[in-house]
DOMILUM-113125 format. One line per 2 residues: number of its first residue (from 1); for each residue x, y, z of N, C-alpha, C. Coordinates in pm, whole numbers, plus 32768, in hexadecimal, padded with zeros to 4 digits. Layout:
# residues N
NUM> X,Y,Z,X,Y,Z,X,Y,Z; ...;
***
This chain:
# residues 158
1> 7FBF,7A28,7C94,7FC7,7AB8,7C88,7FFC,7AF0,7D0A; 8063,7B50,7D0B,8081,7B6D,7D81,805F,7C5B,7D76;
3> 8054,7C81,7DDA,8006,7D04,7DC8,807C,7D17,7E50; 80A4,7DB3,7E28,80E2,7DD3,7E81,808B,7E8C,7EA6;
5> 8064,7E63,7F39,7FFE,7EF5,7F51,805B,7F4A,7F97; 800D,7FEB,7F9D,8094,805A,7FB7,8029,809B,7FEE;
7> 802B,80F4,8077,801D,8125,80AB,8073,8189,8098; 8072,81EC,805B,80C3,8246,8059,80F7,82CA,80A9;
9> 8157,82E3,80DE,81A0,8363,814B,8209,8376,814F; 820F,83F3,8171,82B5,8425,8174,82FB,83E9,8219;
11> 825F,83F9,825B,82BA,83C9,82EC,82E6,832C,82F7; 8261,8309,82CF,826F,825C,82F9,8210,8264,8249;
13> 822A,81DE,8212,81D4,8185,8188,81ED,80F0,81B1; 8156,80D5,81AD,814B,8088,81BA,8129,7FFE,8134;
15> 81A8,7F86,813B,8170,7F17,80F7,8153,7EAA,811A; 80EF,7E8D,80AB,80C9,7DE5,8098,80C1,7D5A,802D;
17> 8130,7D1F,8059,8127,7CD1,7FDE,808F,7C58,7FEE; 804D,7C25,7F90,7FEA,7BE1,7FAC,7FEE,7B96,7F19;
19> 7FDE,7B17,7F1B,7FD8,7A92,7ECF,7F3B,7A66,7EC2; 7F26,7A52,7E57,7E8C,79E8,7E1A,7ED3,79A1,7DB4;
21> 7ECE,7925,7E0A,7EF1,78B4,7D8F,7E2E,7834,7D8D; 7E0A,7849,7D09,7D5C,7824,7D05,7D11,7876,7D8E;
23> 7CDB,7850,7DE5,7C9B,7883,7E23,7C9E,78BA,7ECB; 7D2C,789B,7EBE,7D6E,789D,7F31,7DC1,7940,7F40;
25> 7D76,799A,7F9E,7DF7,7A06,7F96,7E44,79EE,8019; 7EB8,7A3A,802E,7F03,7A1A,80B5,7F65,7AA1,809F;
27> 7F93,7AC4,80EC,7FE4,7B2D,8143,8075,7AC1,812E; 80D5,7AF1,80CD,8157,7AE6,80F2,8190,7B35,8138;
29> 8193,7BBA,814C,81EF,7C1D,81A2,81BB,7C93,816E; 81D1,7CEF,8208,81B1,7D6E,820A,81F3,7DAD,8265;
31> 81EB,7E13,8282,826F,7E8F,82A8,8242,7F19,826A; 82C1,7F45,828B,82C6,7FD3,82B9,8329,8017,8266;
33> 833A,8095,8224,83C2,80BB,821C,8392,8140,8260; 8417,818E,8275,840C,81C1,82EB,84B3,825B,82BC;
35> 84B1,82A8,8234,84E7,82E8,8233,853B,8340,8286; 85BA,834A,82AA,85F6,83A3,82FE,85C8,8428,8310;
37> 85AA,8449,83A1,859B,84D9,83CA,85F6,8540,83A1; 85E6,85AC,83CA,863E,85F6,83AA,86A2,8633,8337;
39> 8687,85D8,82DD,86CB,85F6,8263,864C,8655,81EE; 869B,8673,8189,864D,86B9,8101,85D0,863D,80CD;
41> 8581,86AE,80A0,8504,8648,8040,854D,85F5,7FEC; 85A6,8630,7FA4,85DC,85F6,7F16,8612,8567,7F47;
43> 865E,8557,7FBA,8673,8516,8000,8632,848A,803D; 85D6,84E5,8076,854F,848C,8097,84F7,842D,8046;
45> 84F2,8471,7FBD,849F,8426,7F45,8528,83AD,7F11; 857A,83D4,7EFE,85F1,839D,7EE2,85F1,833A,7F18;
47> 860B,832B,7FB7,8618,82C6,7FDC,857B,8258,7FED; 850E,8276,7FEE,8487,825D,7FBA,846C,821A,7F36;
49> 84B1,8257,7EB7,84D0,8218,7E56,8517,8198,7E40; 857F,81B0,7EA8,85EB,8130,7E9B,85BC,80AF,7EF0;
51> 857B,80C3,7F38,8527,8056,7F89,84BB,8014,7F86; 8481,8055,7F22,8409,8009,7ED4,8446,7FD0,7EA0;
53> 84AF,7FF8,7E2B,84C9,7FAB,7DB3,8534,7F07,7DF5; 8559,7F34,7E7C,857B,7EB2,7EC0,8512,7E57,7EB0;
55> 84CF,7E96,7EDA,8455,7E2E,7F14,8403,7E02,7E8C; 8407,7E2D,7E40,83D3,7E16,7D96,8447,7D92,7D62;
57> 84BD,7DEE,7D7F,850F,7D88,7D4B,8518,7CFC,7D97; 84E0,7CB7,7DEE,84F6,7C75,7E6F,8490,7C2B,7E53;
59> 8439,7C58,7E74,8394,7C19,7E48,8358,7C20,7DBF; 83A0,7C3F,7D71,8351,7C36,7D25,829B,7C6D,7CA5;
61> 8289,7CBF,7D3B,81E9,7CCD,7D0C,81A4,7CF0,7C75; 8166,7C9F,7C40,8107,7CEA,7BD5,80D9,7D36,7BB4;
63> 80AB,7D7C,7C0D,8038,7E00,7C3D,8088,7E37,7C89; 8067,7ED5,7C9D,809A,7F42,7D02,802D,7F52,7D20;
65> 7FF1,7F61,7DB6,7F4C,7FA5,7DC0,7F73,8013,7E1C; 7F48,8090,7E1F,7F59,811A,7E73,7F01,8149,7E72;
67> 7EE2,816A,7EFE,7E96,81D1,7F13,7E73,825F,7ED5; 7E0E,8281,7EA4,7DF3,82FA,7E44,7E04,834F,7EBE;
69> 7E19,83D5,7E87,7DF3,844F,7EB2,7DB4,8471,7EFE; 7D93,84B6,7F71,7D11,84D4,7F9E,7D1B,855A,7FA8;
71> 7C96,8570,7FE4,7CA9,860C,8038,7CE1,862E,80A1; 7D1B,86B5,80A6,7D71,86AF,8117,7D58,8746,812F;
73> 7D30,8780,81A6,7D0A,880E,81E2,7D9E,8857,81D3; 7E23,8812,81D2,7EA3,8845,81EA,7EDC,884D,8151;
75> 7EFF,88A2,8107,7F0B,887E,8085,7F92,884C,8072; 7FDE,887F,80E4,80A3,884D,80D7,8089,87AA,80ED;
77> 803A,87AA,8160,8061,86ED,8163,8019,86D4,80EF; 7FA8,86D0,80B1,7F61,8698,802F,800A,86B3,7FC7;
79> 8045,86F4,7FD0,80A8,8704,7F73,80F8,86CA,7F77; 814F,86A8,7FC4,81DF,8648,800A,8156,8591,7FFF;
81> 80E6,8597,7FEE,80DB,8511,800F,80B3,8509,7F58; 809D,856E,7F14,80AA,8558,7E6D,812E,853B,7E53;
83> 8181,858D,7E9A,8216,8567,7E59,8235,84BE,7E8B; 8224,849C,7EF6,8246,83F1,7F3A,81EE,83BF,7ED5;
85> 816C,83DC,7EA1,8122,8383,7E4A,815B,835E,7DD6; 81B1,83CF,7DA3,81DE,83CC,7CED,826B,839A,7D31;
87> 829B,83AF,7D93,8338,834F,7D7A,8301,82D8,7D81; 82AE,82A0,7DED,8288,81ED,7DE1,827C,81DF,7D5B;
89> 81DE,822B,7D0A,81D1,81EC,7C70,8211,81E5,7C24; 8280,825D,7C31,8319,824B,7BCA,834C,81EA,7BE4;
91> 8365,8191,7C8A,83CB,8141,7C79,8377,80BB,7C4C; 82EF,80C9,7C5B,82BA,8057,7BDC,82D0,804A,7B76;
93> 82AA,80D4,7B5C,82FB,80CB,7AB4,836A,80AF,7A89; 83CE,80EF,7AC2,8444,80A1,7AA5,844D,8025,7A8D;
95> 83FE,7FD7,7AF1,8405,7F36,7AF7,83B3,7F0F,7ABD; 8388,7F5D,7A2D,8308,7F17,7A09,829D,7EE2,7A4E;
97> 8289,7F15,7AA8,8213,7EC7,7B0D,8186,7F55,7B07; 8108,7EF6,7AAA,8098,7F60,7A9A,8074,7F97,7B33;
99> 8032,8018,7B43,8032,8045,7B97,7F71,806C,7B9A; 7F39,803A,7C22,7EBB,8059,7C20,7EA1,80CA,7C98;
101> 7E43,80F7,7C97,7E22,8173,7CE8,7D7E,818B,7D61; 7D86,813A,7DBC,7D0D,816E,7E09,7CEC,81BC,7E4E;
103> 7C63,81E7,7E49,7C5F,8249,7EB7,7C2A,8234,7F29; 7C5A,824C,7FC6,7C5F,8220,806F,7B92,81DE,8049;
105> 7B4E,820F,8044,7AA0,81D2,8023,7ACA,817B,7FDF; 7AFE,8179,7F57,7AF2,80C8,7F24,7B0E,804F,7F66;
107> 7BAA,8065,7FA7,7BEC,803E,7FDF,7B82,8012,806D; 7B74,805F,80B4,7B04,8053,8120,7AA7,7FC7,80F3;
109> 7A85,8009,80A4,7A06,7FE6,8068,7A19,7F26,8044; 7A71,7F3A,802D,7A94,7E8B,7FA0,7AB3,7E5B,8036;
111> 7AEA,7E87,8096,7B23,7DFD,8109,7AE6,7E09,8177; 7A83,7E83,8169,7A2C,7E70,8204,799C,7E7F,81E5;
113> 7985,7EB8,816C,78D3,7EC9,8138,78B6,7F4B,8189; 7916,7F98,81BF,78C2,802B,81EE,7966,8086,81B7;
115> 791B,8103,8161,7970,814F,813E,79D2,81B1,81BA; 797F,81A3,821F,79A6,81FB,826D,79DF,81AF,82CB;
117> 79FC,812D,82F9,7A4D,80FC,835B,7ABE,8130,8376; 7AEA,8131,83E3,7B43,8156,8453,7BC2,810F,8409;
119> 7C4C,8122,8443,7CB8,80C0,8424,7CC8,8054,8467; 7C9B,8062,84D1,7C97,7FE6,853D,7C1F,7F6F,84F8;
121> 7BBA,7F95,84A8,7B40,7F2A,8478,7BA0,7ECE,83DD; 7BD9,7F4E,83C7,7C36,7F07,8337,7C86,7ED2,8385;
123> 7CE1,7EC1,83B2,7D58,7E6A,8428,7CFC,7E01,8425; 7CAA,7DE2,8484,7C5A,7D7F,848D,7C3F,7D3B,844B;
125> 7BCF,7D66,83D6,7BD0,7D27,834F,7C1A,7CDE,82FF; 7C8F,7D20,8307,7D09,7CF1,82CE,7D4B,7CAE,8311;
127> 7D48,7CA4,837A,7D69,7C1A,83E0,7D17,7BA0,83CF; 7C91,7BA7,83C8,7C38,7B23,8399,7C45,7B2B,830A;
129> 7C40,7B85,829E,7C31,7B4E,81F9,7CDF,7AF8,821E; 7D30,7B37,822A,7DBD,7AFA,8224,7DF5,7A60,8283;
131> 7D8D,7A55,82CF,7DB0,7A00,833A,7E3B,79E4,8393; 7E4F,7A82,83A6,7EA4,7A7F,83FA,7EAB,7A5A,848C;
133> 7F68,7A66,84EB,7F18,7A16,8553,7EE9,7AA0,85B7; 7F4D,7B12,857F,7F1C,7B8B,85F1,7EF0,7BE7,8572;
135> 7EC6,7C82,85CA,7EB4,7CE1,8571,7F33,7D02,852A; 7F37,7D1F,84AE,7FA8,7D71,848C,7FB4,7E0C,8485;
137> 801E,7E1F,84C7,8033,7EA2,851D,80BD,7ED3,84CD; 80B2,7F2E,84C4,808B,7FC6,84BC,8005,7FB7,8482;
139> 7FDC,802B,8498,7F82,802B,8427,7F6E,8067,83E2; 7FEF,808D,83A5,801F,80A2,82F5,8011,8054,82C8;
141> 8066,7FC5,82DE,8045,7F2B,82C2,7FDB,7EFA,829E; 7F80,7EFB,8342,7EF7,7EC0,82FC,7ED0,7F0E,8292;
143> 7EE5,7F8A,8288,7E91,7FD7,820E,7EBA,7FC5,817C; 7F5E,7FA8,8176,7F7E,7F69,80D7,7F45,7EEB,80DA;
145> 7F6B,7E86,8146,7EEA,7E03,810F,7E6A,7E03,80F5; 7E0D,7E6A,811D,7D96,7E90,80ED,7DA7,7EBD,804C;
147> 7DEB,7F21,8031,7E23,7F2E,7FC9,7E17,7ED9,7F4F; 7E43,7E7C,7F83,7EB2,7E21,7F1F,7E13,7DA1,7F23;
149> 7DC1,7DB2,7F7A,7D51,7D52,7FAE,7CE3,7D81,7F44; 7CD2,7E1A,7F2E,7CA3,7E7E,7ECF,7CA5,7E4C,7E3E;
151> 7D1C,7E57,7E24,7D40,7E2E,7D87,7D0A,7D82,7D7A; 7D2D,7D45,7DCE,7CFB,7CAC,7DBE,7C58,7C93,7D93;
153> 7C3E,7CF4,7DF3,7B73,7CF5,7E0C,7B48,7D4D,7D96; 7BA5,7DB0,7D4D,7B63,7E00,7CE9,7B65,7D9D,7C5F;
155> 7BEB,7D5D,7C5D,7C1F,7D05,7BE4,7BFD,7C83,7C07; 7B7C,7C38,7C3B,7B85,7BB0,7C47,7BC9,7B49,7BEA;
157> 7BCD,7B85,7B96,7BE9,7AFF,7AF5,7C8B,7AF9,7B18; 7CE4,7B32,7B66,7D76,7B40,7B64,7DB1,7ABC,7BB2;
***
């Protein structure tokens, strides 16, 4: 089974591809995309759209896992990060690839056992569940492999 996790943003989104073959999970690759400044939204999602579906098309993944919604005191950024959310799940869809949805506490929760951890405790975490040899940095990154670590720990039977 391979799960591809999304950290989702207009500035930086962060992915993670992650592999369980029987009982073994592992970290194939993770990264960054990183939309051009300065240009239009339409633009921005656009090119957001087209770079997932690289990376869909490339790897492969089974699963889409993204970050749900949260609250946000600013209602424009809660808005521009709904719009980055529905271009990623569209470009699942396109690719036929089902699309799952967590929210930052589950997520927390499934790879560190405290809902409220820091990003730096998920980095970590996700450096020992993954057995990597450093942290993985950004930490957009670490946060789609948590992600993508999420869907594994919610769906054991996969």
């Amino acid at each position: 089974m391979r799960v591809i996790g999304v950290d989702p943003g207009l500035v930086v989104t962060g992915f993670g591809i992650i592999d369980k073959k029987d009982n073994t999970i592992s970290a194939h690759s993770y990264g960054t995309i990183r939309p051009p400044k300065g240009v239009q939204l339409a633009d921005r999602l656009g090119y957001l759209f087209d770079e997932i579906t690289v990376l869909i098309d490339k790897y492969k993944p089974e699963i889409l896992a993204i970050e749900d919604t949260f609250y946000h005191k600013n209602f424009k950024s809660a808005m521009v990060l709904g719009q980055a959310r529905g271009t990623i799940i569209l470009a699942g869809f396109r690719q036929n690839i089902p699309c799952v949805e967590y929210a930052p506490k589950k997520i927390k929760q499934s790879v560190v056992g405290n809902g409220n951890a820091s990003k730096e405790q998920v980095q970590y975490m996700v450096k020992n569940i993954l057995h990597l040899d450093k942290l993985p940095t950004p930490l957009d990154s670490s946060d789609a492999l948590a992600i993508g670590l999420c869907y594994l720990n919610q769906n054991r039977w996969s």
